[in-house]
C-alpha positions as CSV (number, residue, x, y, z in Angstrom):
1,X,35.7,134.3,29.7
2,X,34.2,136.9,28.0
3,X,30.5,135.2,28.5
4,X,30.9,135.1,32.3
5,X,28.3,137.0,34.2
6,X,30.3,140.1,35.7
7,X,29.6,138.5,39.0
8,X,32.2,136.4,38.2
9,X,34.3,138.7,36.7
10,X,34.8,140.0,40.0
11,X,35.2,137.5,42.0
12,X,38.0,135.9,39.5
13,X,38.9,133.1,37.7
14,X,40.9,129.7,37.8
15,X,42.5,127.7,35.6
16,X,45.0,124.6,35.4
17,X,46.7,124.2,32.0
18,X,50.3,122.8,31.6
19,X,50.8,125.3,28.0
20,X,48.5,127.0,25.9
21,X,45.5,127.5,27.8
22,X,47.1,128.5,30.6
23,X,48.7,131.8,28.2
24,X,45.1,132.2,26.7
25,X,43.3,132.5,30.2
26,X,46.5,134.8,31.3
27,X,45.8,137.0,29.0
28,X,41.9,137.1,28.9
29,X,42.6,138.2,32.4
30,X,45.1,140.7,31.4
31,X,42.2,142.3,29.4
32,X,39.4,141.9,31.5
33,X,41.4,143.5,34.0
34,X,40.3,140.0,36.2
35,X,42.2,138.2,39.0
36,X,43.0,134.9,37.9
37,X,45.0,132.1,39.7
38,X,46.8,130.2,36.8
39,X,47.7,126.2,38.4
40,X,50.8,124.6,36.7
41,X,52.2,121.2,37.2
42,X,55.3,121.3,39.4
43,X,57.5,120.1,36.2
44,X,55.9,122.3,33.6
45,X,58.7,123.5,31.3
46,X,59.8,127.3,32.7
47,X,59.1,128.2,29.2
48,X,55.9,128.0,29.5
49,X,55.7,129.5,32.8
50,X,57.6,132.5,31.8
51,X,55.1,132.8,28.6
52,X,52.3,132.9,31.1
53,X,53.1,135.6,33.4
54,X,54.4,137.8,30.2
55,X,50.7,137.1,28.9
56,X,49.1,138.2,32.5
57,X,49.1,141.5,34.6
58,X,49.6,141.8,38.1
59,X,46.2,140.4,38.7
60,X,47.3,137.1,37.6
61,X,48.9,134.4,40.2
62,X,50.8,132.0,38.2
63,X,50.8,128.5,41.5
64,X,52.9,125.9,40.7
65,X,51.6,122.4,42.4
66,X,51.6,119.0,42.0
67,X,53.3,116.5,40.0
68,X,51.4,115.6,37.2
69,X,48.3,117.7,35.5
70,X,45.3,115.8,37.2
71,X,47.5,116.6,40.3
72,X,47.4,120.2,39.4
73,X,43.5,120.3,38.4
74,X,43.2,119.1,42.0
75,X,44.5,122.8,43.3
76,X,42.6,124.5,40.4
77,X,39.1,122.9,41.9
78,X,40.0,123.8,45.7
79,X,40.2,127.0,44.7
80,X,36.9,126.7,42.5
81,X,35.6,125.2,46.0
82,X,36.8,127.6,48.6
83,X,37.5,130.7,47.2
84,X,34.5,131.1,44.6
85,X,36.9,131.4,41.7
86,X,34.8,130.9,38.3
87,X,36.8,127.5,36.7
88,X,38.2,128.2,33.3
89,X,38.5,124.1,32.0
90,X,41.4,123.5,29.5
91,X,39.3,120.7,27.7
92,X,35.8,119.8,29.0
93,X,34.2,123.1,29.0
94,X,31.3,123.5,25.6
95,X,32.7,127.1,25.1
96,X,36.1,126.0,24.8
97,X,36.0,122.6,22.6
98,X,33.8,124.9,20.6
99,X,36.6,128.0,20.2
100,X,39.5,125.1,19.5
101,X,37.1,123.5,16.8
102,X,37.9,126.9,14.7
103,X,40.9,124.9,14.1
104,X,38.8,122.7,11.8
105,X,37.0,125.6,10.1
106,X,39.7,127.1,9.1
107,X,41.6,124.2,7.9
108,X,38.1,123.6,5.5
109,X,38.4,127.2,4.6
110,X,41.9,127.3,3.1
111,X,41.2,123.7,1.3
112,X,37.9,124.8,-0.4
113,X,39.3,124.0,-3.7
114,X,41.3,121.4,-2.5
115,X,40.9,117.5,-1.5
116,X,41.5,116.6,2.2
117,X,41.5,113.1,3.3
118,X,42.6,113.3,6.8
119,X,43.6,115.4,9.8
120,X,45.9,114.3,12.5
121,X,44.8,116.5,15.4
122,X,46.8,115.9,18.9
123,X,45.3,114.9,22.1
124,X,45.5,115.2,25.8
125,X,42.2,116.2,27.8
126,X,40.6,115.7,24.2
127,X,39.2,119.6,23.8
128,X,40.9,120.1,20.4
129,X,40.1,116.9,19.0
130,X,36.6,117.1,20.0
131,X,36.2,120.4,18.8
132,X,37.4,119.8,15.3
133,X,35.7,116.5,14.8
134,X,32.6,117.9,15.4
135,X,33.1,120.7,13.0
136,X,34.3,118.7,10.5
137,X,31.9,115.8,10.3
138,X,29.2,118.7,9.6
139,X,30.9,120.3,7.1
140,X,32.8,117.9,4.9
141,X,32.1,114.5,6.7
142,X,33.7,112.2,4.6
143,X,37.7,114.1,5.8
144,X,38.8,111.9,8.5
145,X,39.8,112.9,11.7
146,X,42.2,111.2,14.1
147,X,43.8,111.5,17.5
148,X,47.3,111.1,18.4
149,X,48.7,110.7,21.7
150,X,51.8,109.9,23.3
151,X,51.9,105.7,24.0
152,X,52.7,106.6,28.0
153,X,49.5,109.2,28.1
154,X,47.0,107.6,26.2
155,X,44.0,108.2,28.2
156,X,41.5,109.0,24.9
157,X,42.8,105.9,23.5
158,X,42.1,103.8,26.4
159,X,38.6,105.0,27.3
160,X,37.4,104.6,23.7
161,X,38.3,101.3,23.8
162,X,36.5,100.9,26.9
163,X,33.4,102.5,26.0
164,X,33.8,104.9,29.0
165,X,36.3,106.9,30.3
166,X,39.2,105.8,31.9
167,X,41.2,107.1,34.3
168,X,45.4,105.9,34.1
169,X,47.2,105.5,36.7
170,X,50.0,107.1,35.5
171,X,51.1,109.1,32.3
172,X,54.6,110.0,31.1
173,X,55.5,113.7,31.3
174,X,57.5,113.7,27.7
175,X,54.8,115.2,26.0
176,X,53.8,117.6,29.1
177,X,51.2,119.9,27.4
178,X,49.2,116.1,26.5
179,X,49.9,114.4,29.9
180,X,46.2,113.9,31.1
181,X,45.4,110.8,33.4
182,X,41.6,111.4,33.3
183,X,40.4,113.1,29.7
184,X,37.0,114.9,29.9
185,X,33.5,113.7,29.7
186,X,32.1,115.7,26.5
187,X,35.0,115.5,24.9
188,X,34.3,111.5,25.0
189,X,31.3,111.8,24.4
190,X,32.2,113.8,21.1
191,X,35.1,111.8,20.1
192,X,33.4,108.4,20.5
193,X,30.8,110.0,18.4
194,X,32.6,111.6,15.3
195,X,36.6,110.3,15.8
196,X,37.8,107.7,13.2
197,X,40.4,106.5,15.0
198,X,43.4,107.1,17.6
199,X,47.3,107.0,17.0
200,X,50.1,106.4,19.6
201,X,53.4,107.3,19.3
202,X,56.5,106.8,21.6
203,X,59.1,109.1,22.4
204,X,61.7,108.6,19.4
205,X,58.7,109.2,17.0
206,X,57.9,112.1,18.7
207,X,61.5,113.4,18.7
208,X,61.7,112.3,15.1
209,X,58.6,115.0,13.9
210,X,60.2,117.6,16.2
211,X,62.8,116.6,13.6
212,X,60.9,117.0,10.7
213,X,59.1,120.0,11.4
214,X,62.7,121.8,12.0
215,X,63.8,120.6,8.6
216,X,60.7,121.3,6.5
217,X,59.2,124.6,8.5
218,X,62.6,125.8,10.4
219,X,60.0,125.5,13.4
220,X,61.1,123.5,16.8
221,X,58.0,122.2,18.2
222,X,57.8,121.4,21.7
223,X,57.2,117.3,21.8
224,X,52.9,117.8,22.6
225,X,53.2,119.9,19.6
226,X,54.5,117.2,17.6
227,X,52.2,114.6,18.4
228,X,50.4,115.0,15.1
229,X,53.2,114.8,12.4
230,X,54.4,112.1,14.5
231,X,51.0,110.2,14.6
232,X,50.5,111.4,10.8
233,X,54.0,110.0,9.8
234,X,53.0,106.4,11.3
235,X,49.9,106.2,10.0
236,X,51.2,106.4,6.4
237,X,54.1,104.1,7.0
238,X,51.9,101.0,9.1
239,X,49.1,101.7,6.3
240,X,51.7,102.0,3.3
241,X,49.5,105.3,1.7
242,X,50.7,107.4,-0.9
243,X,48.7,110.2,-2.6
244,X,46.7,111.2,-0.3
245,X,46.2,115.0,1.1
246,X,46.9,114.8,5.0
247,X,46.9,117.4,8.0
248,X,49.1,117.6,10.8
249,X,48.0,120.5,13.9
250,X,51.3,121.6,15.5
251,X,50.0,123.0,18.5
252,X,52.8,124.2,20.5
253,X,56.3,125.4,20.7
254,X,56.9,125.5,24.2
255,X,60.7,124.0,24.0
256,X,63.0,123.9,26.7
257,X,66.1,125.0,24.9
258,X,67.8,122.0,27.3
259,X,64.7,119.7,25.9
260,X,66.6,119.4,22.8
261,X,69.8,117.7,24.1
262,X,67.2,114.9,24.3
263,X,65.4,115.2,20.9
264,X,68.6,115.3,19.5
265,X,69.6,112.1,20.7
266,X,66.5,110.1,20.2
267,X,65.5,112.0,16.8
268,X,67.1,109.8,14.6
269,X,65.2,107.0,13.0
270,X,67.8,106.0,10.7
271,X,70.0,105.6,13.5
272,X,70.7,101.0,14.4
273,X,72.2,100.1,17.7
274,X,74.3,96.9,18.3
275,X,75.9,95.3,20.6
276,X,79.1,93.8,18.8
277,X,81.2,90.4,20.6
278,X,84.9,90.6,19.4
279,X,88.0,88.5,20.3
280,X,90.2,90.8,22.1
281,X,92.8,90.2,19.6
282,X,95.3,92.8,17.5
283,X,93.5,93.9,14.6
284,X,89.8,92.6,16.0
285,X,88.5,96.3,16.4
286,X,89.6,97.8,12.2
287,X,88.6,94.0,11.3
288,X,84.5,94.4,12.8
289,X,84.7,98.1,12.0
290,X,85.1,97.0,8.4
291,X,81.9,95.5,8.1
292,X,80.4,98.4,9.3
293,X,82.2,100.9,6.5
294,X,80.9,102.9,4.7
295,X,77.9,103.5,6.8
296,X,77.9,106.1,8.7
297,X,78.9,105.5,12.0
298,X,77.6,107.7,14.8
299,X,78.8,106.1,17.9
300,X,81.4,103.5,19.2
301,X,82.0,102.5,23.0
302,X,84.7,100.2,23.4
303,X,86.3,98.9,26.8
304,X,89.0,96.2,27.7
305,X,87.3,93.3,30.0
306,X,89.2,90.5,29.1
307,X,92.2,88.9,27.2
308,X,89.6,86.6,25.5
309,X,86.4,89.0,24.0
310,X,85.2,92.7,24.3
311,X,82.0,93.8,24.0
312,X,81.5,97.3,21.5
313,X,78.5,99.1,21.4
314,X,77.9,100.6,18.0
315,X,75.4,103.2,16.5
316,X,75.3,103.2,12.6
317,X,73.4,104.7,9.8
318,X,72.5,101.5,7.0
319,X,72.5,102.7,3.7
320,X,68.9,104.5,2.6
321,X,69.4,102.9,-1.4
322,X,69.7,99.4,0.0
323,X,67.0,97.5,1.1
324,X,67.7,95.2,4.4
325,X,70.9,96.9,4.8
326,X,71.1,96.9,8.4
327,X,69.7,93.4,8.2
328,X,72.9,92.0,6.1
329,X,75.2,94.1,8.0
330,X,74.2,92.0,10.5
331,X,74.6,88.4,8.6
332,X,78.0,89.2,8.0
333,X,79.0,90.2,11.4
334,X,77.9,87.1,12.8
335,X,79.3,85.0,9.4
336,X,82.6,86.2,10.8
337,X,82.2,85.3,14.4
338,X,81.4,88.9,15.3
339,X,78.3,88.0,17.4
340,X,75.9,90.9,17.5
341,X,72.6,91.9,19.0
342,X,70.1,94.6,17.8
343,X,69.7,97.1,20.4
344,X,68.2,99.7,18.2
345,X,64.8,99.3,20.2
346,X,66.2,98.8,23.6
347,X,65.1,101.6,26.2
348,X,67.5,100.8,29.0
349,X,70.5,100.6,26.1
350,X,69.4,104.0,24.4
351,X,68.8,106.0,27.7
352,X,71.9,104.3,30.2
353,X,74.0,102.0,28.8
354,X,75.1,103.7,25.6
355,X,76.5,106.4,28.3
356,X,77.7,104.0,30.9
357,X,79.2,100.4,28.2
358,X,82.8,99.6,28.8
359,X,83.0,101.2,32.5
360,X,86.1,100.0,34.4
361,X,89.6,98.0,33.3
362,X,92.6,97.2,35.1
363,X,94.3,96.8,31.4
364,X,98.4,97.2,32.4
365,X,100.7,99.6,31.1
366,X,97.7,102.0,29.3
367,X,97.5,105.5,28.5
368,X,94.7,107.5,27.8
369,X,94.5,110.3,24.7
370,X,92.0,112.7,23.4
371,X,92.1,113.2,20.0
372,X,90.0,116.2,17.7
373,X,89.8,115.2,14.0
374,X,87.8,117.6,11.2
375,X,84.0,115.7,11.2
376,X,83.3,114.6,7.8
377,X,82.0,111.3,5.9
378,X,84.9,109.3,6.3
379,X,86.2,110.7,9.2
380,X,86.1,107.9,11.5
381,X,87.9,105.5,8.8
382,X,90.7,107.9,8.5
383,X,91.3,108.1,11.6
384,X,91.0,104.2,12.5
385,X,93.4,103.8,9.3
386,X,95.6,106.3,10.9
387,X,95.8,103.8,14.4
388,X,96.9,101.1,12.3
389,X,99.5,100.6,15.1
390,X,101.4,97.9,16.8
391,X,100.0,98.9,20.2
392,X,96.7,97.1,21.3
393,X,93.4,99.7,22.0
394,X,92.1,99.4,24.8
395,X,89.3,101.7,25.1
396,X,87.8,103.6,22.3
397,X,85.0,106.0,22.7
398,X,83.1,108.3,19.8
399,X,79.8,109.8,19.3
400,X,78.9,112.3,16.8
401,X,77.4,115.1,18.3
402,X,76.8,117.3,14.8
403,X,80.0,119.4,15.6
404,X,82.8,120.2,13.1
405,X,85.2,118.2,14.5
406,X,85.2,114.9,16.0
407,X,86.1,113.9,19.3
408,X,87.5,110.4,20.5
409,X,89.0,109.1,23.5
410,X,91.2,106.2,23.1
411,X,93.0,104.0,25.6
412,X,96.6,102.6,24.2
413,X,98.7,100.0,25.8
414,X,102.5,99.7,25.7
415,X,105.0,99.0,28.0
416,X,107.3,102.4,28.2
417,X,104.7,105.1,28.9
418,X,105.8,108.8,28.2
419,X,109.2,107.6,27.2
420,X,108.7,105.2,24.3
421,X,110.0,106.8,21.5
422,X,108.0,104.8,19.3
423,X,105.1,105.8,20.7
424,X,105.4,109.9,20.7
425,X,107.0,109.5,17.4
426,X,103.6,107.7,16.4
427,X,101.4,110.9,18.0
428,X,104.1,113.4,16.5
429,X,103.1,111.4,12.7
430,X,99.3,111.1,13.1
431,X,98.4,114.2,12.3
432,X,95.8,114.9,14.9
433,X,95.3,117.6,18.0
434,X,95.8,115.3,21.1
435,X,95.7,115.5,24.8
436,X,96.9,112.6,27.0
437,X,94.5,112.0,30.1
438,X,97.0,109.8,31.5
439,X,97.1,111.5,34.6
440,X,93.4,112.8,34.5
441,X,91.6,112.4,38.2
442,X,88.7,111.5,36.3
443,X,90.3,108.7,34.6
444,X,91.6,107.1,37.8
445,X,88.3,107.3,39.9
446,X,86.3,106.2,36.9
447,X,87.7,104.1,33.7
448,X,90.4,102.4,36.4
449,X,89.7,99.6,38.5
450,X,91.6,100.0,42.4
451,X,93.7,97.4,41.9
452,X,95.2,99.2,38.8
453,X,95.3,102.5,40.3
């Protein structure tokens, strides 16, 4: 901004960025005492939005519009158009790619004495990737350089392939500060010319380097900020490499605090899902869990259908020292007529039906507890151990959500309700805070069929 004639200067700036630009241009504007109208994506995080107007002054107009980036940029050039506004590009502008290839010099600089054989650089409109290609294949061309993009918005992926530029006709909006149907001309032009290759990555890889990068760096990246460890940690694992001196960009840490509910859930790529067939039998439920002990078990939905089978939808940890663990986890469940299904990769099963499985029963005579047990390894088989009863479960539900106590709702059948001595005397003996839901609105409108009401 700084280069623009002072004719332009006057007459103000535009921009469309869905992060970091957007803060960068805020702020040039801030300084240069410039108006600048700032577009955003209708969805962009209010993180980011918030970051931009603390960056700018009362000169600059932060315009929410459109659905999607390209939607956004769509604004951005009206304004360019009709108001005369000088257009500040996120990605295919020469002054630009050029100030984000500083990245590159100095990641060269603080390796001087040092080998580097790669660096993972993430990619939307392609700016940043272009940029630090280009300085890096004329400083030290034989250090790699490689693009990673999110699987749903992989427009620099698609357009290499093509030998042109390629426009998508859609992107997913995970990785919001990368979501870019169309990427830039020069920036394909540069890429095509000095990338060595692109990465994708889908969303529980992305969550999983959000992951990592909290862990190693105490830093929560926003999921565009991530793209790079996550695209770095594939490449070593499909390519089996050890030894080598890698470099991941994080980028951005524009994280909605309630983004993390989300990386939370998908972040785990230990985590096996499976869909378990047992005979609805006494017993059948501790019988299958047993197969499952010890692993760690971080999830069980459990609902009566039927007096013949039940299906239970489990989420495990196999054990990291043995090798094909979850593999012969599963050989034995179905050796013991526990049929099972591996749902670990299952979208509509990770997103929906983990939160919906079980549903509606019209089991007779059942009553409905919450129980709160300390969380620790061996928790869950305690506690099953504990409902070694002669009372048939019904429903069981448990997910470990990282607190310090567990939390499980369980469905019991038998015959007396509140008055079966047998029954209080067994909640009196168990050890365990409990609520009964019995009577719970919520129970009656949702886990009970009409008929049963």
């Amino acid at each position: 901004m700084a280069s623009l004639p002072p004719s332009s200067i006057s007459r103000g700036v535009v921009a469309c960025s869905a992060g970091n630009h957007a803060q960068g241009v805020a702020l040039s504007a801030k300084r240069l005492g410039c108006r600048a109208v700032i577009c955003m994506p209708l969805a962009t995080p209010s993180i980011k939005v918030n970051a931009v107007r603390a960056h700018g002054g009362e000169t600059v107009e932060v315009r929410l519009f459109g659905n999607n980036y390209d939607e956004a940029a769509g604004e951005a050039k009206r304004l360019e158009r009709e108001d005369g506004l000088a257009m500040i590009h996120p990605f295919d502008d020469e002054h630009v790619i050029a100030g984000q290839g500083t990245i590159g010099l100095e990641i060269l600089k603080k390796c001087v004495s040092h080998p580097v054989d790669a660096i993972f650089v993430c990619c939307g409109g392609g700016g940043m990737l272009a940029g630090i290609a280009t300085y890096v294949k004329q400083v030290r061309p034989n250090v790699q350089v490689f693009g990673v993009e999110a699987a749903d918005a992989a427009g620099m992926t698609a357009s290499l392939a093509a030998g042109e530029v390629v426009t998508l006709p859609s992107v997913g909006l995970f990785a919001d500060g990368a979501a870019v149907k169309t990427i830039g001309s020069e920036t394909f032009r540069l890429c095509q010319k000095y990338v060595d290759g692109m990465v994708t990555v889908d969303t529980d890889q992305i969550c999983n380097a959000i992951k990592l990068a909290y862990n190693d760096a105490r830093v929560i990246l926003e999921p565009a900020g991530a793209l790079a460890v996550a695209g770095l940690k594939k490449y070593i694992e499909e390519n089996n490499i050890s030894g080598s001196t890698f470099v991941a960009i994080t980028s951005g840490a524009n994280m909605d605090f309630n983004r993390l509910r989300v990386v939370s859930e998908r972040a785990d790529d230990s985590e096996r899902t499976l869909q378990i067939t047992i005979p609805e039998t006494p017993g059948s439920f501790r019988a299958m869990y047993s197969k499952i002990w010890p692993r760690n078990v971080t999830e069980f939905s459990y609902r009566y259908e039927s007096n013949q089978e039940a299906n239970v939808f489990v989420s495990f940890q196999p054990l990291a020292h043995v090798e094909n663990d979850f593999e012969e986890v599963m050989k034995d469940l179905n050796g013991n007529n526990f049929n099972c299904t591996d749902l670990t990769q299952n979208e509509l099963a990770k997103t929906h039906i983990r939160h919906l499985a079980g549903g509606r029963s019209g089991a007779a005579n059942e009553r409905l507890f919450r129980f709160h047990f300390p969380e620790s390894p061996g928790a869950l088989q305690r506690f099953l151990e504990a409902l070694n009863m002669k009372w048939n479960i019904s429903l069981f539900h448990y997910r470990n959500y990282g607190d310090d106590f567990g939390r499980v709702l369980v469905g019991i059948q038998q015959n007396h309700g509140k008055e079966c001595e047998g029954m209080n005397r067994f909640l009196q003996d168990l050890g365990y805070h409990y609520i009964e839901e019995t009577e719970n609105p919520a129970y009656a409108k949702f886990l009970r069929t009409k008929s049963s009401e």
